[in-house]
N, C-alpha and C positions, 0 to 999 in steps of 0.2 A: 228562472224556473227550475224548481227540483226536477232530476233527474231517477230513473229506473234507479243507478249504481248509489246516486246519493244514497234514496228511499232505502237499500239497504243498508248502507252501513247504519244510516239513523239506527232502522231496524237493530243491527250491531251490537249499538252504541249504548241501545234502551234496556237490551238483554242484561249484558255487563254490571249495567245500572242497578237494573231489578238484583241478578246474582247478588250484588254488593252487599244487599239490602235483606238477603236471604229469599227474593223473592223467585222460586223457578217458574219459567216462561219458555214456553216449546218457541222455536223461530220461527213457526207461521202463526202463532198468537202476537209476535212484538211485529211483523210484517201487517198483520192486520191494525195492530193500533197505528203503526207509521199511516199506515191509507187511511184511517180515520181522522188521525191529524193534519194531513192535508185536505180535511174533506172530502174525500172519498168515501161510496160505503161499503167497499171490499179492494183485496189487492188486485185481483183481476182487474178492476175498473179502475185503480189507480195503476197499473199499469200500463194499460189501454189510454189514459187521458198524457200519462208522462211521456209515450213513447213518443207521441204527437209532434209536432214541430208548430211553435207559438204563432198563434194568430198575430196579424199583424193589422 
């Protein structure tokens, strides 16, 4: 299970990406596509669902 710290550096890692690309991305715009990507429909909620500890 992804984590709060993964979900950012993804965030991070997507920024960097776009930059490379010329793409600029404020950090709560590539935070929100991370939570979209994990199906989430905001960060709030993806980090509400992450912080969780795994059903078992």
């Amino acid at each position: 299970m992804t984590t709060v710290d993964q979900a950012k550096a993804m965030a991070k890692r997507l920024r960097a990406a776009l930059a490379a690309r010329n793409f600029a991305v404020p950090p709560a715009t590539a935070l929100e596509l991370v939570a979209a990507g994990l199906g989430h429909d905001d960060w709030n909620t993806a980090c509400a669902a992450l912080d969780r500890p795994a059903e078992i």
